[in-house]
C-alpha positions in Angstrom: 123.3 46.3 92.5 126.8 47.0 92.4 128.0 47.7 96.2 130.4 50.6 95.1 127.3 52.4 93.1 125.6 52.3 96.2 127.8 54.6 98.4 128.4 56.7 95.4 124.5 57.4 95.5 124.4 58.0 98.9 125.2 61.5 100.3 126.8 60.6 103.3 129.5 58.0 101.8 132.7 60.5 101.3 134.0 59.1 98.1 137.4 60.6 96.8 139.2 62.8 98.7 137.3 63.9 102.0 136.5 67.4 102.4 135.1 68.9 105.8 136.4 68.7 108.9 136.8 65.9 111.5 135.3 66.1 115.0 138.5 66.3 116.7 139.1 69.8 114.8 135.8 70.9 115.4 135.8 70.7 118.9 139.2 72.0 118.7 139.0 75.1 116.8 135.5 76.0 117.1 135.7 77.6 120.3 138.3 80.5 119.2 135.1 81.5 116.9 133.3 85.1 118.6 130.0 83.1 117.9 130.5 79.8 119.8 128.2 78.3 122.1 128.5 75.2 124.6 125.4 74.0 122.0 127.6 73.9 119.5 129.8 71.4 120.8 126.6 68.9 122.2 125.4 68.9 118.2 128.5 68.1 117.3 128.8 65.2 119.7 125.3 63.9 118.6 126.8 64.3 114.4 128.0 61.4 112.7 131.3 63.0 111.3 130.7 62.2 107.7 127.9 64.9 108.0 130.5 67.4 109.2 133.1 66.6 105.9 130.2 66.5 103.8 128.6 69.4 104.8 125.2 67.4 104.6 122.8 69.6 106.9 122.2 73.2 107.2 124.4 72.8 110.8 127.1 71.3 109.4 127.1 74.0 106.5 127.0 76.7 109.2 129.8 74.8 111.5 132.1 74.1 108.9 131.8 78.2 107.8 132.1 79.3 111.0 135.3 77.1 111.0 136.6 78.7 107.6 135.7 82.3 109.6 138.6 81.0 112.2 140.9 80.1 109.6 140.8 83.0 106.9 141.0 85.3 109.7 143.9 83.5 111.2 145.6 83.5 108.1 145.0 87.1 106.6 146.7 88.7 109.9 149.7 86.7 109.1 150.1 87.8 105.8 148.8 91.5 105.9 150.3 92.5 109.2 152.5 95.1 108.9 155.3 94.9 111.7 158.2 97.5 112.5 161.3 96.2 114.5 163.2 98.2 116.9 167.1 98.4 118.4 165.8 96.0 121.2 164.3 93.5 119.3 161.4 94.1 119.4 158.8 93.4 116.7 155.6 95.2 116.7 152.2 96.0 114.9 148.7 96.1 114.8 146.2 93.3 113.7 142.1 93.4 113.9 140.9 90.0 115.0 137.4 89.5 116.6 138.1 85.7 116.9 140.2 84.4 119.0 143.3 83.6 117.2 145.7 85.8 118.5 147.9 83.0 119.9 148.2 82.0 116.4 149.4 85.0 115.0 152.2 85.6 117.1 153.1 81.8 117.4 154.1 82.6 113.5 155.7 85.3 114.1 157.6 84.0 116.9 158.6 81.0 114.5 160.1 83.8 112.5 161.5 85.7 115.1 162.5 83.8 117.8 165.2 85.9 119.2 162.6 88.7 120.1 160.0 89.8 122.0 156.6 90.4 119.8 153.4 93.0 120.3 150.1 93.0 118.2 147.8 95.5 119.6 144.4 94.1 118.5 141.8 96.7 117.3 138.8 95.0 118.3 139.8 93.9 121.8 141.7 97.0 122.9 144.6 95.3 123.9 148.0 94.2 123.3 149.0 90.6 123.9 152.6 89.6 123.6 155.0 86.8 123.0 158.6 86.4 124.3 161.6 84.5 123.5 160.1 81.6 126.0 157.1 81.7 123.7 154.9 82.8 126.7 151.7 84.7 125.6 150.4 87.4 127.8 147.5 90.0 127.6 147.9 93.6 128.3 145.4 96.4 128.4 147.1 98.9 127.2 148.2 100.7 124.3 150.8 99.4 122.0 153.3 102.3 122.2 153.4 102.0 126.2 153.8 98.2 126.1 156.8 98.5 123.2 158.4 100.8 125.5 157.9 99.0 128.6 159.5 95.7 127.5 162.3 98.0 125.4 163.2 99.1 128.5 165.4 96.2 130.1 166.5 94.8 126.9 170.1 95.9 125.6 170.5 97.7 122.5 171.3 95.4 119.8 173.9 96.2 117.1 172.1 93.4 114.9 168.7 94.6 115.2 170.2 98.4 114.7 171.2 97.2 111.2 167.9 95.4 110.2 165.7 98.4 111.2 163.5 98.5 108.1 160.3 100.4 107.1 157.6 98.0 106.0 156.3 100.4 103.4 159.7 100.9 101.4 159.8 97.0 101.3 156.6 96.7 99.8 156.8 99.3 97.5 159.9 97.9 96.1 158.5 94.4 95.8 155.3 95.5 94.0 157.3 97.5 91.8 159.4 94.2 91.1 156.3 92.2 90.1 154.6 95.1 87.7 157.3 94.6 85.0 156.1 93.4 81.7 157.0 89.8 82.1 154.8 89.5 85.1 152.1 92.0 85.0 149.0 90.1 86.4 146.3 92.6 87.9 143.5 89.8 87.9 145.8 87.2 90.1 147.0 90.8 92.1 143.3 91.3 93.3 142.4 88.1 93.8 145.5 87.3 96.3 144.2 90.7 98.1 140.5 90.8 98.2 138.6 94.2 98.9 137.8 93.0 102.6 142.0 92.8 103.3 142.0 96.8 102.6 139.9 97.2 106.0 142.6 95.7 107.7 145.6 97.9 109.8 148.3 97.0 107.8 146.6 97.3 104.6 144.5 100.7 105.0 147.3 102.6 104.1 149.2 100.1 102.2 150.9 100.8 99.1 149.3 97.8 97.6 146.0 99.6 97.3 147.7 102.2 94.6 149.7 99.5 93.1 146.5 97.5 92.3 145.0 99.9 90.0 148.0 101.5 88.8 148.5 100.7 84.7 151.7 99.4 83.3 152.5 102.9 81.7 152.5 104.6 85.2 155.7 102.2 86.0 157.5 103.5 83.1 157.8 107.2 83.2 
């Protein structure tokens, strides 16, 4: 029989483009998930890898979507987050993230915004971690507003960031009302960029986006 219709046949041959994850990013990222367990990490030692990128056993399924957890959550708080800017330079907001990719978060931003100092206060941990212009992370217990103003406090006023002071909601309400003209009026591809799950998040729960979803073409015309 034909060698190549032999590892099409079998389930653990990955033929094509490889899907999955490899062992190295398994044992890397699976720890920041709120679920892991020192377990986890022996089954993954005793896998052949080709399970994990196939997702050929129940464990694997369950690893690899405990990996996809990580990632979605990661991703979501850097596009939802809703951050304000002050005089000092620094950028604030508030995220929700019960795994542990804070680091991540404000390793983006900080890619952004190198020049400051950014906060995320984090619902689910009660606590504020923050990143400077060095790009070292530290953990706070205490409320956003007290840490803004504490490292506000030694930092000169800033003409620059004066004139970039910006509220997050008149941006957004001006770029949704840019993409409901009738040339690009697209409600299906509006909800599924924003799933119903992103409206639980702090930046979204009173985001304008929730009344621009539903609003009707008509309602941007009068």
């Amino acid at each position: 029989m034909n060698e190549d219709i032999v590892k099409k046949r079998d389930p653990l041959v990955v033929v094509g483009c490889a899907k999955g994850y490899t062992k190295d990013e398994l044992l890397s990222n699976l720890p920041r998930h709120c679920k892991f367990s020192p377990l986890l990490i022996k089954q993954i030692n005793l896998t052949p890898e080709v399970i994990f990128r196939n997702s050929g056993t129940p464990m694997a399924k369950k690893i690899n979507r405990m990996m996809r957890e990580v990632s979605t959550e990661a991703y979501r708080a850097k596009q939802f987050t809703r951050t304000e800017i002050n005089n000092r330079g620094v950028l604030f907001g508030v995220v929700m993230l019960k795994h542990r990719v804070v680091d991540r978060v404000l390793e983006y931003f900080h890619e952004r915004w190198p020049q400051c100092i950014i906060c995320l206060y984090n619902e689910y941990t009660k606590k504020t971690i923050l990143i400077d212009e060095r790009g070292i992370i530290q953990e706070i217990v205490l409320p956003l507003k007290e840490v803004v103003e504490k490292v506000s406090e030694n930092r000169p006023m800033i003409p620059y960031f004066e004139d970039i002071q910006f509220s997050g909601k008149e941006i957004f309400k001006t770029l949704y009302k840019s993409q409901f003209i009738s040339e690009r009026e697209n409600h299906p591809y509006f909800k599924k960029m924003i799933p119903d799950k992103c409206f639980n998040l702090p930046g979204m729960r009173k985001g304008i986006e929730r009344r621009f979803r539903y609003k009707k073409l008509d309602d941007f015309t009068r």
